[in-house]
C-alpha positions as CSV (number, residue, x, y, z in Angstrom):
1,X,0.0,0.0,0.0
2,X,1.6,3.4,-1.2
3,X,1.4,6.1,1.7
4,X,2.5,8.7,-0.4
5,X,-0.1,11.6,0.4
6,X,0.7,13.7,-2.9
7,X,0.2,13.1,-6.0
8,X,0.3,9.8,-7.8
9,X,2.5,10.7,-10.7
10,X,5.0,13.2,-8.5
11,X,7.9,12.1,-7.4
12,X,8.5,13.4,-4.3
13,X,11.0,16.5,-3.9
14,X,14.0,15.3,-1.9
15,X,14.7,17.1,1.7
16,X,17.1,19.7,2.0
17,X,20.7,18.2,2.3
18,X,21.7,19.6,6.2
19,X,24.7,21.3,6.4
20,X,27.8,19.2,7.1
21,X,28.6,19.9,11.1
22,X,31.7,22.5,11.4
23,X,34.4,20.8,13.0
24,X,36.0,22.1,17.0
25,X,38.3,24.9,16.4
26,X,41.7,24.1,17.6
27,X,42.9,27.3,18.9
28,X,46.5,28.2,17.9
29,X,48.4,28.3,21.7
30,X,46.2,25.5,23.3
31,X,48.3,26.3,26.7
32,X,47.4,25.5,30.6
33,X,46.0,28.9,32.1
34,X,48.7,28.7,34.5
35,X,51.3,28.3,31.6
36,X,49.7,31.3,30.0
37,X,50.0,33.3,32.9
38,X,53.5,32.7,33.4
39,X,54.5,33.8,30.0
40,X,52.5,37.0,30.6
41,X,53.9,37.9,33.9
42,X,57.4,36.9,32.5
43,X,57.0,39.7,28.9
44,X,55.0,41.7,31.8
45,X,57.9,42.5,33.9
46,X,60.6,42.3,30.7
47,X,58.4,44.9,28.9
48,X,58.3,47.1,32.2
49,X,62.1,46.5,32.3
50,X,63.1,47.4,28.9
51,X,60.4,49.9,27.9
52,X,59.9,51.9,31.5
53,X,62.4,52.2,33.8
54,X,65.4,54.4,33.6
55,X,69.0,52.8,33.9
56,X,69.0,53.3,37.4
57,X,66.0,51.7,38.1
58,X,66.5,48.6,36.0
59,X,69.9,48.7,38.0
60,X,67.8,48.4,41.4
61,X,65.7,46.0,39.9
62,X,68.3,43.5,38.7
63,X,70.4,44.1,42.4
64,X,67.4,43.2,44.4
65,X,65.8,40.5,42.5
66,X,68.5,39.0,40.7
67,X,70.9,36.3,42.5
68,X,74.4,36.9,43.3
69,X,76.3,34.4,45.3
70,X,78.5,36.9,47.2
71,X,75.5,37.5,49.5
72,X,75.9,34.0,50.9
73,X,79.7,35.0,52.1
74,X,78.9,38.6,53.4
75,X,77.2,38.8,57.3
76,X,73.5,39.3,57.0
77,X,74.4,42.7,59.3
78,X,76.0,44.1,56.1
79,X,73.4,43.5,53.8
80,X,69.6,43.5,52.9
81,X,67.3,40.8,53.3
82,X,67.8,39.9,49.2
83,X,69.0,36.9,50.3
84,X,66.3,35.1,51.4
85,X,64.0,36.3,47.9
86,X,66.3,36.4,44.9
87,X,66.6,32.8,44.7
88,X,63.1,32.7,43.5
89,X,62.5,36.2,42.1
90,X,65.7,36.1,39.2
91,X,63.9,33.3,37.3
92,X,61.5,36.2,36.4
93,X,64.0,38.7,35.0
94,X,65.7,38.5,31.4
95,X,68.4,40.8,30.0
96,X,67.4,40.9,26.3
97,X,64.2,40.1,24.1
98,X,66.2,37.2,22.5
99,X,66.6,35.8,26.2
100,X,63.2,36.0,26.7
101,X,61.8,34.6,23.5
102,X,64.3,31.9,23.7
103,X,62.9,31.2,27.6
104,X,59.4,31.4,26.8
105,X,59.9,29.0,23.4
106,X,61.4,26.0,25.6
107,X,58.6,27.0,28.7
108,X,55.9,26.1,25.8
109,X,57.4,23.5,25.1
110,X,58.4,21.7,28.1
111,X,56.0,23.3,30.6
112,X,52.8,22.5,28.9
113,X,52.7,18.7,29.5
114,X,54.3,19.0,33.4
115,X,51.4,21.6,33.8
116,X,48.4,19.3,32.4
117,X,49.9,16.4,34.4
118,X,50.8,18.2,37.8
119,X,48.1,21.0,38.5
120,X,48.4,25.0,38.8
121,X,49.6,24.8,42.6
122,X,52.4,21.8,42.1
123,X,53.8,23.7,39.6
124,X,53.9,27.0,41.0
125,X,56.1,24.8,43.7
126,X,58.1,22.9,41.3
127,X,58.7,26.8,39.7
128,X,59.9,27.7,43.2
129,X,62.1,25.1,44.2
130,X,63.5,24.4,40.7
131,X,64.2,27.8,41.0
132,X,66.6,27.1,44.2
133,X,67.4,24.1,43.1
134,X,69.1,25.7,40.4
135,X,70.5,28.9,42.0
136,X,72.0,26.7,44.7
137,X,74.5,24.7,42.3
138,X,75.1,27.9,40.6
139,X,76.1,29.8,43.9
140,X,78.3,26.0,45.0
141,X,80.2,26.4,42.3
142,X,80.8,30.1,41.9
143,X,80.9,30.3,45.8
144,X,81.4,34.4,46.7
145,X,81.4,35.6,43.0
146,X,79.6,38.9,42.4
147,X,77.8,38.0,39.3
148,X,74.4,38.7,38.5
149,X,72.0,35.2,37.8
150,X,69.0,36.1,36.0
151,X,66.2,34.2,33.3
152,X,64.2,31.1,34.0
153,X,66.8,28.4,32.2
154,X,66.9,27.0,35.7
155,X,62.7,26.4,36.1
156,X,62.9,25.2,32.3
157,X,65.5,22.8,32.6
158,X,63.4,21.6,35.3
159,X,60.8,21.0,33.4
160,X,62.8,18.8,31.0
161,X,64.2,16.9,33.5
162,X,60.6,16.2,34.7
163,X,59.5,15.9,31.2
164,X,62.2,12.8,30.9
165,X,59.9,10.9,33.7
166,X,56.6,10.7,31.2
167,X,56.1,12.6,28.3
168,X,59.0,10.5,26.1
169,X,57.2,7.5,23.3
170,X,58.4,4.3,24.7
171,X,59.5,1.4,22.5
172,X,58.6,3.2,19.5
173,X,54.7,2.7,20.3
174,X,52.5,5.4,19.1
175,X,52.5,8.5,21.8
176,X,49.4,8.8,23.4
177,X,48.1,12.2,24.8
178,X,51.8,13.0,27.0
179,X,50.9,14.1,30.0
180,X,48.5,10.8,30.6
181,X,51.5,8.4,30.3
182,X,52.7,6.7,33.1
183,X,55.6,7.9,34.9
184,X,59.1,5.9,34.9
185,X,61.2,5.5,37.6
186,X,64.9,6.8,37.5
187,X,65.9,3.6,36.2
188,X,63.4,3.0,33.8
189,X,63.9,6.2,32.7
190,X,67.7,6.0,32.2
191,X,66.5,2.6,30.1
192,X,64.6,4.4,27.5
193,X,66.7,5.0,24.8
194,X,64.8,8.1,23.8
195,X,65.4,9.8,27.2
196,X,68.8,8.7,27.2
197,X,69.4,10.3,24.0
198,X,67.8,13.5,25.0
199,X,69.3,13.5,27.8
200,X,72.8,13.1,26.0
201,X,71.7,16.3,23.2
202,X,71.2,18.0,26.1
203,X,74.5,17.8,28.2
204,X,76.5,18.2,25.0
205,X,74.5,21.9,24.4
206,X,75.7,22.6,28.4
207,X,78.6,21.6,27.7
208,X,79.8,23.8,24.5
209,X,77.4,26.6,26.8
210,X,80.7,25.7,29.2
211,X,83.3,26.2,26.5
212,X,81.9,29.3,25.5
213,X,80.2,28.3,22.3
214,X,76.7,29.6,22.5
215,X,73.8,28.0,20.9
216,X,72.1,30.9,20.2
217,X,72.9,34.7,20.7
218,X,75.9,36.7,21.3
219,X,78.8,34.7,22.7
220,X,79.9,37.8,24.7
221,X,77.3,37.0,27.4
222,X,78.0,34.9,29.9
223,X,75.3,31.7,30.1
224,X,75.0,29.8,33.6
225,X,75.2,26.3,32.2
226,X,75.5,25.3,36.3
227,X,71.9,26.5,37.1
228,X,71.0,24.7,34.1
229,X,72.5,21.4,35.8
230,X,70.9,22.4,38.8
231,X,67.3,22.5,37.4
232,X,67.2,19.5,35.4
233,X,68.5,17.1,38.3
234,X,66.2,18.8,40.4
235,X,63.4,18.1,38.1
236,X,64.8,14.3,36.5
237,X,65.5,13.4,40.1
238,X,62.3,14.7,42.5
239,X,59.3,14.8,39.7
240,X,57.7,12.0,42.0
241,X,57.4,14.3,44.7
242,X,55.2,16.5,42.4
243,X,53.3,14.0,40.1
244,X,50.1,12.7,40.9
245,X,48.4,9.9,39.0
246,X,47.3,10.9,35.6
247,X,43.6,10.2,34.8
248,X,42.1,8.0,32.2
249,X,41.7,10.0,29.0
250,X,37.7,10.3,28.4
251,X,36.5,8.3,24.7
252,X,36.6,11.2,22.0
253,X,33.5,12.0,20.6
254,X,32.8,12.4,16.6
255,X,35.1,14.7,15.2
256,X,37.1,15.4,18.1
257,X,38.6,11.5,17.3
258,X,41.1,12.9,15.0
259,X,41.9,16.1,16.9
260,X,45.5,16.6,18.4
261,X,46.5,17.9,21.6
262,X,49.5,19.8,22.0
């Protein structure tokens, strides 16, 4: 029995073809809000630095909040309390825009995943101690110098040492989203070939840093390879003390199958 209600002869007009769905937008800097904000505060205070101050205020600025490691031989009675802050506070100051672009590059990069996996308030701890961490080898091995140690190299190397605990492919297996991955253990870590290798890459850029061959920018400044030790032992070494078991990624939906998280 036909249930066609028009007419006999007509073929029925088709229905309007729907639009095909639009897929998510991917936006460009897909970063952790507290990742964001970091980069912000860091151009914040460079842009202040560079753009606002006179010479003799950028000169107070570095002296208070920059690390020197004579203040660690001089009696506290001689001095200010700059001791006790500038530990911290120099991983927020830069001397030049390439310093800072290069920083903030590598903090994308490296900070991203440890952020995802670790949470606004562990990281904002693992900034601070890497921080000392690396200021502390730096001052060890420099012990009473009266140079100036500013940038966040230390808190970034950090990060990659961390980094080498879960966000490395294992045994050539496809990479799942990184900061979900399980974390290694020191030895397991030092087993994976691909952490190894970074980890080589990495000491041999230290270690030309060392020698006085830059990677980057003018080889008449002076890099702190040490606090870079510092930070990326700090972070390879004590990441456990931060971490905290990643959840289950949740079963994509449609189009968001095929998206890619960065």
């Amino acid at each position: 029995m036909n249930e066609q209600t028009g007419a006999p002869d007509k073929a029925p007009e088709p229905s309007e073809a729907e639009p095909p769905a639009r897929p998510p937008r991917v936006p460009v800097f897909n970063l952790p809000p507290a990742l964001l904000f970091s980069l912000c505060l860091l151009i914040l205070i460079y842009a202040v630095q560079a753009l606002v101050l006179s010479d003799d205020a950028v000169g107070w600025l570095l002296f208070t909040f920059g690390f020197v490691p004579a203040r660690y031989v001089i009696p506290l009675s001689q001095q200010g309390l700059e001791l006790f802050w500038t530990p911290v506070t120099y991983s927020l100051l830069h001397g030049s825009t390439q310093h800072i672009l290069f920083n903030a590059f590598w903090l994308m990069a490296f900070g991203a995943p440890v952020v995802r996996r670790i949470g606004t308030l562990r990281f904002l701890f693992f900034w601070i101690l890497s921080a000392a961490a690396s200021a502390a080898l730096h001052a060890i091995l420099n012990w009473g110098d009266v140079s100036l140690l500013i940038g966040a190299s230390g808190v970034i190397s950090g990060l990659m040492g961390a980094a080498c605990r879960f966000a490395f492919p294992a045994d050539r297996r496809p990479m799942p989203v990184a900061h979900l991955n399980a974390r290694l253990s020191v030895v397991d870590a030092l087993k994976s070939r691909t952490v190894v290798i970074f980890i080589l890459l990495w000491l041999v850029g230290n270690a030309l840093i060392a020698v006085g061959i830059p990677l980057v920018g003018d080889s008449d400044q002076e890099i702190a390879w040490d606090a870079h030790i510092g930070g990326f032992v700090f972070g390879f070494l004590l990441f456990s003390l931060f971490d905290r078991a990643p959840r289950p990624p949740a079963e994509p939906k449609g189009a968001e199958k095929d998206m890619l998280q960065s």
